[in-house]
TORZAVEX-595353 format. One line per 10 residues: number of its first residue (from 0); their letters; for each residue y, x, z of N, C-alpha, C. Coordinates in steps of 0.02 Angstrom, whole numbers, m for minus. Atoms other than C-alpha are relative to their C-alpha. Layout:
N
NUM> A> Y X Z Y X Z Y X Z | ...
END
This chain:
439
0> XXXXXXXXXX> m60 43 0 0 0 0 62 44 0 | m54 m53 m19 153 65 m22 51 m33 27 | m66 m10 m64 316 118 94 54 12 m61 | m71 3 20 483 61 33 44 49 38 | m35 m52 m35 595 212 79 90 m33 m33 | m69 44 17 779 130 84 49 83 6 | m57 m63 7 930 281 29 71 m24 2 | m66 33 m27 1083 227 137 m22 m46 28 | 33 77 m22 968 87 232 60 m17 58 | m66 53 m46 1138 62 361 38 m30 m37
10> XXXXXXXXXX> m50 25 34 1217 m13 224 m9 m70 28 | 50 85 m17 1243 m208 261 m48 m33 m48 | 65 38 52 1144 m263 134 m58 34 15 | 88 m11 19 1010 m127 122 m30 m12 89 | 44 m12 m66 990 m137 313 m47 m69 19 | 21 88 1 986 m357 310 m79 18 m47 | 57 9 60 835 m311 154 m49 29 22 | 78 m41 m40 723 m177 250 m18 m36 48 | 66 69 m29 699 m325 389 m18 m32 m7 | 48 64 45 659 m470 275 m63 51 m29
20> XXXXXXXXXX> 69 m2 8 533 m347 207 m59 44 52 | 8 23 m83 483 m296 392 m23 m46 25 | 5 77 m34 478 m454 438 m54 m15 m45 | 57 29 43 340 m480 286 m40 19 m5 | 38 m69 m4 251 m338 333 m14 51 m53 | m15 m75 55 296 m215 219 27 56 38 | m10 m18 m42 303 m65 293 69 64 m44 | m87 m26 14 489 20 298 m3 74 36 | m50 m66 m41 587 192 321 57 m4 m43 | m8 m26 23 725 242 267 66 57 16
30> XXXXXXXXXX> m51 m92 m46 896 382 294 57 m25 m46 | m104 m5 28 1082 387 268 18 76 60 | m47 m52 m58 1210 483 375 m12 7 95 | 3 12 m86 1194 516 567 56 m22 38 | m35 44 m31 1351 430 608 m40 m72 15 | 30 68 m33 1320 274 716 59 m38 m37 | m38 68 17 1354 97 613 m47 m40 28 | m14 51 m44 1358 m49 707 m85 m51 m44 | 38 12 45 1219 m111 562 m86 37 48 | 64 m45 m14 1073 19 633 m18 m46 66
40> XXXXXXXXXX> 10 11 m75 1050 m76 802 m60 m54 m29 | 62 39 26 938 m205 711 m59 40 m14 | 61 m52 35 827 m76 627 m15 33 65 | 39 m31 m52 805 23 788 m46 m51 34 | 12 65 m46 775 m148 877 m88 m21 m30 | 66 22 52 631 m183 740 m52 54 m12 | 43 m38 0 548 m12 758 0 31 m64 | 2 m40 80 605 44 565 47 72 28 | m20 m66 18 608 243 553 75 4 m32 | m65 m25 42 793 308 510 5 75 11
50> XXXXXXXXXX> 22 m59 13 791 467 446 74 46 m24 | m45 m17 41 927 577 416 8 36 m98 | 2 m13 72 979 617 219 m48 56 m1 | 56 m80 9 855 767 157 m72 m7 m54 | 62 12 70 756 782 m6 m59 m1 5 | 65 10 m4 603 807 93 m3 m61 21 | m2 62 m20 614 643 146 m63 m33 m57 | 49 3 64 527 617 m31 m65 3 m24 | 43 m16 8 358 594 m58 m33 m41 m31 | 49 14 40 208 538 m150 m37 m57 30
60> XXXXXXXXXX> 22 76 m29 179 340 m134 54 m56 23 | m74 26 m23 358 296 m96 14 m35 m47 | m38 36 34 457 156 m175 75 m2 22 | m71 2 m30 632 206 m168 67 m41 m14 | m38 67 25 769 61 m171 54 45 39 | m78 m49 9 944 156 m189 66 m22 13 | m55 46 2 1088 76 m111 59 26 m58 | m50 0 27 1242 59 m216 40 40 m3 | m62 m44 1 1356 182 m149 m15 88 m18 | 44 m74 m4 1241 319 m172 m20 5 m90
70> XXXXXXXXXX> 6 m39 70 1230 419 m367 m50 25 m7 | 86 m6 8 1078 450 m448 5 83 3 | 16 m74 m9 1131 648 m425 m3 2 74 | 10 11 m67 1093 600 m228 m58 48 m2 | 37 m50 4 983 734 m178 m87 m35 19 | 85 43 m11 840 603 m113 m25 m54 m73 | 25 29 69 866 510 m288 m22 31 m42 | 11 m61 43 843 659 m375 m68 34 6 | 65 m43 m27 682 725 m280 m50 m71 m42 | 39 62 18 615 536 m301 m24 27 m80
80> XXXXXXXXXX> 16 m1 73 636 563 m502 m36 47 m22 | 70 m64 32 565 750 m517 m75 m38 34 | 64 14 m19 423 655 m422 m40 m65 m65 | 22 61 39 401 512 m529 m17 m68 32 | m15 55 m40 433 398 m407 60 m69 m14 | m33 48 m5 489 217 m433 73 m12 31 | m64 17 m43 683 203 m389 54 m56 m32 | m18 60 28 758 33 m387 53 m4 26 | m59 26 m44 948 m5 m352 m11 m79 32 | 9 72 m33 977 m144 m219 m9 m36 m44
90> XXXXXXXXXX> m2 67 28 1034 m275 m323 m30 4 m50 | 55 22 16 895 m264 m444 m59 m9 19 | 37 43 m22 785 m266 m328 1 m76 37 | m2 69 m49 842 m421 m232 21 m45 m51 | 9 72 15 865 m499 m375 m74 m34 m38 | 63 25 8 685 m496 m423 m52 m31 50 | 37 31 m43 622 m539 m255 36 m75 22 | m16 70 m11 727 m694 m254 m19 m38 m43 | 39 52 32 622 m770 m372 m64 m26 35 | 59 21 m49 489 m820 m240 22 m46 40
100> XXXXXXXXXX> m5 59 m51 583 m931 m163 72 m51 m47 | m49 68 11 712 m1087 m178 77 50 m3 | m61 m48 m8 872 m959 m188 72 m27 m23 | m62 28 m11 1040 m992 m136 57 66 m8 | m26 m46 7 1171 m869 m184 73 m32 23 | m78 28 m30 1337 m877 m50 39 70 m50 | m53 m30 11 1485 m793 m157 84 m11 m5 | m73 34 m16 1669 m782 m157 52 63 20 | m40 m55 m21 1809 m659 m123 21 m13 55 | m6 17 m62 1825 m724 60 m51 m38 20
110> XXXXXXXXXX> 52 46 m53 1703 m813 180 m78 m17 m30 | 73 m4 8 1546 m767 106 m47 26 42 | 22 m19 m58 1487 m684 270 m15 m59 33 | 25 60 m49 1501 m825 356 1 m62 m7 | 47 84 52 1448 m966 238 m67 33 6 | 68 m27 m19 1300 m840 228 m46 m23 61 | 20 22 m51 1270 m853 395 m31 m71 34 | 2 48 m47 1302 m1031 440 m52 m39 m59 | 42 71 28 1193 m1110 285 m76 26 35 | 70 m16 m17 1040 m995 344 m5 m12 58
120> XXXXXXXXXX> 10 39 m61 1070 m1059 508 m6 m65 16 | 9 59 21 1064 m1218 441 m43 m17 m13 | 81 16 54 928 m1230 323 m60 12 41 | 63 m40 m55 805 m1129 447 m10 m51 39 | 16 35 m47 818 m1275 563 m36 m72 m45 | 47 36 55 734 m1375 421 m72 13 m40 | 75 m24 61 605 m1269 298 51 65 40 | m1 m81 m1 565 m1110 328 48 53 m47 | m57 m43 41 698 m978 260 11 58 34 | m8 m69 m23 721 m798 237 77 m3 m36
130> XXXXXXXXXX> m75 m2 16 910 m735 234 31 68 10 | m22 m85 m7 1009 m579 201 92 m19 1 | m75 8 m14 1199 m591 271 33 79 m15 | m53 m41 11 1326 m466 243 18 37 50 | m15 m30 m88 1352 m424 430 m59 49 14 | 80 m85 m32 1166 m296 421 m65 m57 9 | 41 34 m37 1094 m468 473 m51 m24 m58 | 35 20 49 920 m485 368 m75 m48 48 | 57 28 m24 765 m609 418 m59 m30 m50 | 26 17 34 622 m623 328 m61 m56 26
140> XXXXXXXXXX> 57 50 m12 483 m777 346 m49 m12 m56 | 62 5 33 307 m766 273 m4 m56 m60 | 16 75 35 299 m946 214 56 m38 m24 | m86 25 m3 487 m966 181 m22 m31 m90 | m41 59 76 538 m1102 34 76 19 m20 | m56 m21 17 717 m1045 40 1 72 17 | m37 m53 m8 817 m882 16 65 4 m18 | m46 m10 m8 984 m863 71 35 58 m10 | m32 m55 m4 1101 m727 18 62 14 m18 | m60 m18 1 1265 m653 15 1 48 m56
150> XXXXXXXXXX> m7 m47 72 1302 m598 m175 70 19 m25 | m40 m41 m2 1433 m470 m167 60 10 m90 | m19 m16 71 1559 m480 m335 20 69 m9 | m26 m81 2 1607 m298 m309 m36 40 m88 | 35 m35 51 1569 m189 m478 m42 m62 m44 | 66 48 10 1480 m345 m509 m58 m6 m3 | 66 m12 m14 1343 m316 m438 m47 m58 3 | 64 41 m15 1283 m491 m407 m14 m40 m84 | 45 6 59 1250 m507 m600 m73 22 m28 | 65 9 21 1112 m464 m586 m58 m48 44
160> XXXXXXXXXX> 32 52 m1 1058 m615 m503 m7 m56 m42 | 7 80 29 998 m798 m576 m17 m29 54 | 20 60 m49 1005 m898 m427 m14 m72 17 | 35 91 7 926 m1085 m416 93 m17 17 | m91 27 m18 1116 m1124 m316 42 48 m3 | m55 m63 m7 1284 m1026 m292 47 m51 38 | m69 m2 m36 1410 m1068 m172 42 46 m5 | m60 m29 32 1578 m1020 m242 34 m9 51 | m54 m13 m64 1696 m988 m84 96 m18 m35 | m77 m21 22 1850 m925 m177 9 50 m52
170> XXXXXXXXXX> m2 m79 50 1906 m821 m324 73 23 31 | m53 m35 m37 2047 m688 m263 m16 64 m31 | m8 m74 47 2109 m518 m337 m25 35 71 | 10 m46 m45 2019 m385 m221 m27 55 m40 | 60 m45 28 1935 m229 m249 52 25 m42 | m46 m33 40 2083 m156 m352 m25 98 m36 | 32 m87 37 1986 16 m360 m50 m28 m72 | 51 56 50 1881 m105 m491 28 m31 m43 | m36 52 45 1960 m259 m552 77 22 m8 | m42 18 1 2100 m283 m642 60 m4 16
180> XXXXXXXXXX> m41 53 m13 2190 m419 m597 m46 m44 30 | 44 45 m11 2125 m585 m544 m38 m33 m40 | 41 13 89 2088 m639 m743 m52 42 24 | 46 m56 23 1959 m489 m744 m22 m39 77 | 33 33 m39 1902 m565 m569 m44 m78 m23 | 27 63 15 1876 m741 m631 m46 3 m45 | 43 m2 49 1796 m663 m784 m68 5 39 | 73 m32 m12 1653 m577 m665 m29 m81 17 | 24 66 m14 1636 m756 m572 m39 m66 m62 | 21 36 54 1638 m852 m733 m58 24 m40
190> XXXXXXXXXX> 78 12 m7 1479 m762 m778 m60 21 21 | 41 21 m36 1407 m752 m645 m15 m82 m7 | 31 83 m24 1409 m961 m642 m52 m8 m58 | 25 22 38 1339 m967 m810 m88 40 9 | 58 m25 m23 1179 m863 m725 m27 m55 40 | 22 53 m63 1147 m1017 m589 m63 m57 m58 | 34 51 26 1001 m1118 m625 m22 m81 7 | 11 90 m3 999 m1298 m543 61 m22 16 | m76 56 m16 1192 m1326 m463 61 80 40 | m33 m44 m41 1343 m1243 m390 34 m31 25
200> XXXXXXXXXX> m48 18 m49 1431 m1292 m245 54 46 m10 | m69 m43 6 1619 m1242 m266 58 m20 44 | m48 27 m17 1772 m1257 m180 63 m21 m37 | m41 15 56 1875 m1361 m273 92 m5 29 | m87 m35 9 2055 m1311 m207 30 40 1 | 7 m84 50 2030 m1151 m284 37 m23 m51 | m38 m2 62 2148 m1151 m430 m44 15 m58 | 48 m39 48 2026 m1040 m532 m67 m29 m8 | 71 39 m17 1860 m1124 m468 5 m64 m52 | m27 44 32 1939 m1261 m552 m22 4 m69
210> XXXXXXXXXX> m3 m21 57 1921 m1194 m712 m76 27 m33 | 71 m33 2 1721 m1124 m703 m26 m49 m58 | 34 23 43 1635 m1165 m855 m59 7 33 | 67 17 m10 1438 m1202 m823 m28 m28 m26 | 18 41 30 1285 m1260 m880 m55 m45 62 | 45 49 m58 1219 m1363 m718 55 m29 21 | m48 46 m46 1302 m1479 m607 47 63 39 | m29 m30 m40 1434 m1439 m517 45 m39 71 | m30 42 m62 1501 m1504 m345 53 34 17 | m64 m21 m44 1677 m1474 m270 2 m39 59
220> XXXXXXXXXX> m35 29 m59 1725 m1476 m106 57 16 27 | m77 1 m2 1897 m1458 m17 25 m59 60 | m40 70 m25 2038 m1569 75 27 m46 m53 | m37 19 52 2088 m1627 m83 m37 m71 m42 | 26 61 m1 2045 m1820 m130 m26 m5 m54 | 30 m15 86 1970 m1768 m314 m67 21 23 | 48 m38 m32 1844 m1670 m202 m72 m29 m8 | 72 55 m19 1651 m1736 m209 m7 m8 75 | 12 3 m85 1659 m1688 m34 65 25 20 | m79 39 m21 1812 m1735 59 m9 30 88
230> XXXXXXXXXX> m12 m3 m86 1865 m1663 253 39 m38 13 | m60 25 m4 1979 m1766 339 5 m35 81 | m3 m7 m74 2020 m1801 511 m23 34 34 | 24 m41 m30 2011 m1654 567 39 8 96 | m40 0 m60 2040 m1632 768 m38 72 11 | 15 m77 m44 2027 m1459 878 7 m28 68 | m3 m27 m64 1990 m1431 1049 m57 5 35 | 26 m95 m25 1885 m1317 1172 m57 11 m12 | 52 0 37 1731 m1366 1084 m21 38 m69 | m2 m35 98 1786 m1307 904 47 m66 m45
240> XXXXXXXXXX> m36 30 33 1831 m1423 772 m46 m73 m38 | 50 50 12 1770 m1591 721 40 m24 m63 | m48 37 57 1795 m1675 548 m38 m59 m18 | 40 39 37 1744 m1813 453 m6 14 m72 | 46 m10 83 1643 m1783 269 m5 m102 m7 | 18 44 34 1668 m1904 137 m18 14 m57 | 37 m2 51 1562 m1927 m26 26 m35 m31 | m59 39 54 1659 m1955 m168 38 m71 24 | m57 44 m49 1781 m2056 m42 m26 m59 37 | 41 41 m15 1646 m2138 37 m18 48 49
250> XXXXXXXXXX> 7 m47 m87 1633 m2093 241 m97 9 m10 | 68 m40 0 1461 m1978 255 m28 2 76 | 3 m26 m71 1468 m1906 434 42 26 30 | m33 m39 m37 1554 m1833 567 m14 81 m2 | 4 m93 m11 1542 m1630 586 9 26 61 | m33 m35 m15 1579 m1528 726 m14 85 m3 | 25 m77 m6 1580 m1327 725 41 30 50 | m50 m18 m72 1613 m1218 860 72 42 m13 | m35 m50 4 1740 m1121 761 65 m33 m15 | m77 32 29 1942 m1138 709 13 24 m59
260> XXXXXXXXXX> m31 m2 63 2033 m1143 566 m25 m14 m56 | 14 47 61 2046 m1224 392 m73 23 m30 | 44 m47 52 1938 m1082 309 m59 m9 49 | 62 10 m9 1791 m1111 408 m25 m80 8 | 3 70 42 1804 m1307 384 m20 m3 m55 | 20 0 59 1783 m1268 218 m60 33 m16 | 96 m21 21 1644 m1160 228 m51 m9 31 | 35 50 m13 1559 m1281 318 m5 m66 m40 | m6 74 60 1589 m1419 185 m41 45 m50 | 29 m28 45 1512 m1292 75 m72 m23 18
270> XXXXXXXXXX> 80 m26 m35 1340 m1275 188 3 m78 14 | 30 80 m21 1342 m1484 208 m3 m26 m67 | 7 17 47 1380 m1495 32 m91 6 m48 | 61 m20 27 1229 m1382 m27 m59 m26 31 | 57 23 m17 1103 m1461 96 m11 m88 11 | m5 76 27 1149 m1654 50 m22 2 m76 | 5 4 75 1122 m1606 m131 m86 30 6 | 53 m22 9 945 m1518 m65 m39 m66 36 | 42 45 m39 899 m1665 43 m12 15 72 | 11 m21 m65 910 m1587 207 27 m54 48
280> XXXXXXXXXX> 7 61 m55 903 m1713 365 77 20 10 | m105 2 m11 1123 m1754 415 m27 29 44 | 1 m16 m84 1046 m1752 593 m4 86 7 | 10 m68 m32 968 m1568 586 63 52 m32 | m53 m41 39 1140 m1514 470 55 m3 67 | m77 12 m48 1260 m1592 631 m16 41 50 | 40 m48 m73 1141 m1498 766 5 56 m24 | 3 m58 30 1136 m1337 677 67 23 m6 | m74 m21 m17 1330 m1341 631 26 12 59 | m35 m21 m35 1376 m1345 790 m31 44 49
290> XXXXXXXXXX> 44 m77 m23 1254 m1229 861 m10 67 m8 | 9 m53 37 1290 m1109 760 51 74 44 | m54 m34 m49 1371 m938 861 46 55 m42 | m39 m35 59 1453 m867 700 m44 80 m17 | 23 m58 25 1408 m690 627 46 72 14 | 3 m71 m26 1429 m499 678 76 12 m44 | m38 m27 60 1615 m456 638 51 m43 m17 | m21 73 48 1671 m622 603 23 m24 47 | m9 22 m55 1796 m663 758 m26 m1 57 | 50 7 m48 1686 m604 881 37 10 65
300> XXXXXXXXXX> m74 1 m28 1772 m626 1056 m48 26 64 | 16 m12 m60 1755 m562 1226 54 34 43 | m64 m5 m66 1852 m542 1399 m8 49 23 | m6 m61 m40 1921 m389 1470 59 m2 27 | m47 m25 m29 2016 m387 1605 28 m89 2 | m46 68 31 2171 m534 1568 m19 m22 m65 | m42 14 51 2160 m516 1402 m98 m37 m58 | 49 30 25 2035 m594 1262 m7 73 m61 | 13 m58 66 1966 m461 1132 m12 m28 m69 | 29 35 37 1947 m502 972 m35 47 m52
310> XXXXXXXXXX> 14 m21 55 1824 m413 825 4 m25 m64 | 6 71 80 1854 m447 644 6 35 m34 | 29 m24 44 1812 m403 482 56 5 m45 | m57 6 36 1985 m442 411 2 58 m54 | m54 m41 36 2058 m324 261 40 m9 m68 | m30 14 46 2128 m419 147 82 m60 0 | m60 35 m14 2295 m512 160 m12 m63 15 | 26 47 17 2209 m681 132 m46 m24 64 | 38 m2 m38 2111 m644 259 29 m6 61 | m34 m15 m40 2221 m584 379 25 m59 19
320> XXXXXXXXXX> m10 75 2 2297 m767 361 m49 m53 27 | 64 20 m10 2132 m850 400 m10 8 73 | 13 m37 m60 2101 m738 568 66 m41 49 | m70 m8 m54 2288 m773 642 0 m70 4 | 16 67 m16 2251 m956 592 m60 m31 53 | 36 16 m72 2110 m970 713 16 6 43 | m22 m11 m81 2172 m886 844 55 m47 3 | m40 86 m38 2326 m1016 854 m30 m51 14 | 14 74 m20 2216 m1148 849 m37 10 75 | 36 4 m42 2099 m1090 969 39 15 70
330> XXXXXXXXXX> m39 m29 m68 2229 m984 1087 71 m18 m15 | m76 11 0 2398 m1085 1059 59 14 58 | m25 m29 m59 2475 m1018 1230 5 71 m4 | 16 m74 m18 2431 m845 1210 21 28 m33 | m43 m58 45 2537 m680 1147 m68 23 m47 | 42 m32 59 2446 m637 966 5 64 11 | 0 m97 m2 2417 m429 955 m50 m4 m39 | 38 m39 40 2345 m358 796 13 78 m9 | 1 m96 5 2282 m174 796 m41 m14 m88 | 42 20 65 2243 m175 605 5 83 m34
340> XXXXXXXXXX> 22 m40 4 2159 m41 519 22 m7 m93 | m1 47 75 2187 m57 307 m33 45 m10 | 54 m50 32 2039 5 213 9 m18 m75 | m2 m40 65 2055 102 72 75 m12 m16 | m72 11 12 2224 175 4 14 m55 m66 | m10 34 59 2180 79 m166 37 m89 4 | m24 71 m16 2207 m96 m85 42 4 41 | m77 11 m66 2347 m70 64 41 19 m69 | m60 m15 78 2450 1 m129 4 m62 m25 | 2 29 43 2390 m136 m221 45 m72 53
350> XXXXXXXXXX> m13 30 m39 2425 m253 m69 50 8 74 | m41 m8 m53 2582 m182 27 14 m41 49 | m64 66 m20 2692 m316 36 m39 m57 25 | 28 60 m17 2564 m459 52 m37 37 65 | 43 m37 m62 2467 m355 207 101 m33 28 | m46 m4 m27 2656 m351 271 6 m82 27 | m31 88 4 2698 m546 244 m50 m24 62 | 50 11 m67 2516 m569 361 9 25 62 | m13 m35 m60 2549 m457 481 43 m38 45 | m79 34 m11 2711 m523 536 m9 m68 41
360> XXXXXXXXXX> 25 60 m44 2618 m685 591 m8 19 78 | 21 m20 m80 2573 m583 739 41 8 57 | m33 m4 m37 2670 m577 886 17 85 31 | m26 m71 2 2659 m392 894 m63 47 m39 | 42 m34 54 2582 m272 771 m14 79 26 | 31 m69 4 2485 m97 794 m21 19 m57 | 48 m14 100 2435 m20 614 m13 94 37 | 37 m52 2 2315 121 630 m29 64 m70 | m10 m30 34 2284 260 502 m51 m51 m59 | 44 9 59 2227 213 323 m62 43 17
370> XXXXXXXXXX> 67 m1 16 2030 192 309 2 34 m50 | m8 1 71 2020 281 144 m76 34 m10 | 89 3 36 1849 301 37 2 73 m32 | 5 m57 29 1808 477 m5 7 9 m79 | 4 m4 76 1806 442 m185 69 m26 m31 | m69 11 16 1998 398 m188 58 64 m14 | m53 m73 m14 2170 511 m229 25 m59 50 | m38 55 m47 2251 457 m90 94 10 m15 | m107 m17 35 2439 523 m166 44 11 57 | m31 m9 m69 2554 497 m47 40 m57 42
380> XXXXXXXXXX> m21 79 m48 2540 323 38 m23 26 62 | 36 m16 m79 2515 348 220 39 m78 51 | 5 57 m51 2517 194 365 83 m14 11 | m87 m7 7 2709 227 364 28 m40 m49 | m33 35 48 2750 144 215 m14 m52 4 | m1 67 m16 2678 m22 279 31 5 89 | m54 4 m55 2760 8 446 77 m17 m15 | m110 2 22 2944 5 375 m8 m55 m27 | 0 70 22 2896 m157 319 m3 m47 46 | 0 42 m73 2864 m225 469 24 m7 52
390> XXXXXXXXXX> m25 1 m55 2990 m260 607 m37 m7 55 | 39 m18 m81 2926 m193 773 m57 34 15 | 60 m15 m1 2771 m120 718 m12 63 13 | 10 m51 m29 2704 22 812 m74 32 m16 | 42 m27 11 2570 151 763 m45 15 62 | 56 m17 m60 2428 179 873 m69 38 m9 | 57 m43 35 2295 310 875 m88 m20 67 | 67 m4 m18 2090 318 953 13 19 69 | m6 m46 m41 2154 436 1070 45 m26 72 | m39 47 m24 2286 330 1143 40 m69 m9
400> XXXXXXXXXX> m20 78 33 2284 154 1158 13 m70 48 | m35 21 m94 2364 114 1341 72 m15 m27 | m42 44 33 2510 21 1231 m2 m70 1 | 28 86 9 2406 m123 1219 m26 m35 70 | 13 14 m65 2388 m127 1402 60 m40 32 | m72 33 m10 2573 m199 1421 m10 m61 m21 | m17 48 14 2519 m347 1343 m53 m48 43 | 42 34 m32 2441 m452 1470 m14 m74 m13 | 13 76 m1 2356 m625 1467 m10 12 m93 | m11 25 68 2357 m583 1257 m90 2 m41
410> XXXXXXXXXX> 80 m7 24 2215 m598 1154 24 62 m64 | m14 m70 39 2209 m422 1053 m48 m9 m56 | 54 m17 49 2113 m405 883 4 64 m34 | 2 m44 50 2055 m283 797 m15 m6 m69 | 19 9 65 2052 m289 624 m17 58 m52 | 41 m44 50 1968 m195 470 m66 14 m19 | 57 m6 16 1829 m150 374 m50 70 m3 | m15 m62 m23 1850 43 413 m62 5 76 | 70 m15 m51 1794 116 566 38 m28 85 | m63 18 m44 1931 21 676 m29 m20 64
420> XXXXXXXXXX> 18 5 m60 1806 m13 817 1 57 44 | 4 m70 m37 1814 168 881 73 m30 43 | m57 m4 m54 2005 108 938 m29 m61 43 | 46 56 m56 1906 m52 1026 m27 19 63 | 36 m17 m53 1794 28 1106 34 61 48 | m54 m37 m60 1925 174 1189 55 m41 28 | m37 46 m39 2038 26 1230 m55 m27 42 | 55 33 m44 1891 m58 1324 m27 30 51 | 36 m51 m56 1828 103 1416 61 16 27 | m56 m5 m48 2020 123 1464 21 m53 66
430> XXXXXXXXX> m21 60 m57 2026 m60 1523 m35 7 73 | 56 m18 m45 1863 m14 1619 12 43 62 | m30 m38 m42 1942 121 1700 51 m8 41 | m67 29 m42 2105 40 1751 m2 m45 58 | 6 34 m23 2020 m94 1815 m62 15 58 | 43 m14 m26 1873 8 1899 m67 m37 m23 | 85 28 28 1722 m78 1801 m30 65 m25 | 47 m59 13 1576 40 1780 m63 m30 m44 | 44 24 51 1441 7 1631 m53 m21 27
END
């Protein structure tokens, strides 16, 4: 039998893919870098070998599946080939193993993490389902009928799926080291849809979504009364958020989820849309929504001290908007504080001014050094040139971050896709200290 050897397995994807096939008993190794990502804690947890990079790694019987970021002159891709060893990039392999099941493809230039999340937390409480999220988080089930996954438009990589569904989130200009514009975005989307083989759930107060040619059905959802699926009375409080779903303007059900803001309303109308169109029970869709405890990354919160912490995945302006909208709803009393991190110099350039316009929502701003991707010129943008944009905004480093200690009772986030938890976790071991808590 052979051992799938994963090259970069902390990636989120390849790490979510070595435990679905883990989980199926296929037996796993594989190696990246010896920095600690937040991703590896599953794989240790599951007993999969991580190996640091090293061409002996390479051997005779191996099936090597090559994450993305890694070049076929990689010194373990390279050994693989003088061997004559099988080496498959992710996304062709995952998109040949998603022909074994009922496959659902979450995409979108925002809230595909955690549509990911919440439909496979959905569906699972119905038919068996294996699911690969974006957050590292992968689960595989023997006897599974569905597969859930998070199909990345980057490079366009998720063309090389044909997925039975697609949940369309959002089209949005990102990725600027890549695309375009947002045209050259809509192009990758537009065909991708024409890959879908039974329906696509879309959000129809997308401007662009709007516009998706296809050759299957297509469902929109939205606040917008054109919508097939309709939110509308929406209320908040300390539960989460409750709405009512209507079907083509015809009352469905109630909702509640434990989370805030518009953008995850909606990508819950997505995950009630897609499992009304599969037949899935309302009852186990209303129990499941609100059961659901969100995904790794994705507003994750916890108390230190006075103040509320917040983790988040934020780095896109759009995003940033999204994040600051929850927290009002959820903490309308409380001083906002973003420590935000911007990853890669290609997008804080492409996205000065609009990072600036978000920011600004906050009641007081920290910006931390540009994230930037080894494979960038970085010229000569530095964290400064979105500071002078921002009235009041103060730089803050790893080293020292007893600034953010002045702001009491506030709820603090961190934001980025970088490595912006390192300033988290030395604000947290400071709070620890101030306050005398011991681990």
């Amino acid at each position: 039998m052979t051992v799938y050897h994963f090259v970069g397995i902390k990636g989120s994807g390849m790490s979510a893919l070595a435990q679905i096939l883990h989980d199926m008993k296929v037996e796993v190794q594989g190696s990246d870098v010896e920095k600690y990502f937040f991703t590896q804690k599953n794989l240790e947890e599951s007993g999969i070998t991580i190996l640091p990079f090293n061409a002996d790694n390479i051997k005779e019987g191996l099936t090597v599946i090559a994450g993305n970021a890694f070049s076929d002159n990689h010194e373990e891709i390279e050994r693989a080939k003088e061997l004559g060893l099988p080496v498959i990039r992710y996304h062709k392999f995952l998109g040949e193993f998603m022909k074994k099941f009922t496959s659902v493809a979450v995409t979108g230039a925002h809230g595909k993490t955690s549509t990911t999340g919440l439909l496979a937390h959905v569906i699972s409480g119905d038919k068996p389902t294996s699911f690969l999220i974006g957050d590292g988080t992968g689960k595989g089930t023997e006897d599974s009928q569905y597969f859930v996954f998070e199909a990345c438009e980057y490079r366009r990589h998720f063309l090389s799926y044909h997925p039975d569904y697609a949940i369309m989130t959002n089209i949005d200009f990102d990725h600027p080291d890549y695309f375009a514009d947002v045209e050259d975005v809509f192009s990758a989307f537009q065909e991708m849809a024409l890959q879908v083989n039974k329906g696509i759930i879309a959000c129809g107060d997308d401007e662009h979504l709007q516009s998706i040619q296809t050759k299957v059905p297509v469902v929109f959802y939205g606040f917008g009364e054109e919508n097939d699926f309709q939110a509308r009375n929406i209320t908040v409080d300390e539960n989460g958020t409750t709405f009512d779903v209507f079907v083509r303007n015809t009352f469905y059900a109630s909702f509640t989820i434990s989370t805030y803001g518009k953008h995850n309303v909606l990508n819950a109308l997505g995950v009630i849309a897609l499992c009304h169109y599969e037949n899935i029970d309302t009852a186990v869709v209303q129990e499941r929504l609100r059961t659901h405890k969100g995904v790794k990354r994705r507003f994750t919160e916890k108390v230190k001290g006075s103040q509320v912490i917040i983790d988040d995945y934020a780095h896109h302006p759009t995003e940033i908007n999204a994040t600051i909208d929850s927290a009002r709803q959820k903490y309308p009393n409380r001083e906002i504080v973003f420590v935000f991190q911007p990853h890669t110099f290609t997008r804080t350039q492409a996205f000065l001014t609009d990072f600036a316009d978000s920011l600004r929502k906050a009641d007081k701003v920290y910006l931390c050094d540009i994230f930037g991707s080894a494979r960038e010129n970085h010229g000569k943008l530095s964290i400064a040139n979105l500071q002078e944009k921002i009235e009041g905004a103060d730089t803050i480093t790893a080293e020292d971050t007893s600034a953010l200690l002045h702001h009491k009772d506030a709820v603090v986030i961190f934001m980025g896709a970088g490595d912006v938890q390192k300033y988290q976790e030395a604000y947290e071991q400071l709070v620890d200290e101030k306050t005398g808590v011991t681990e």
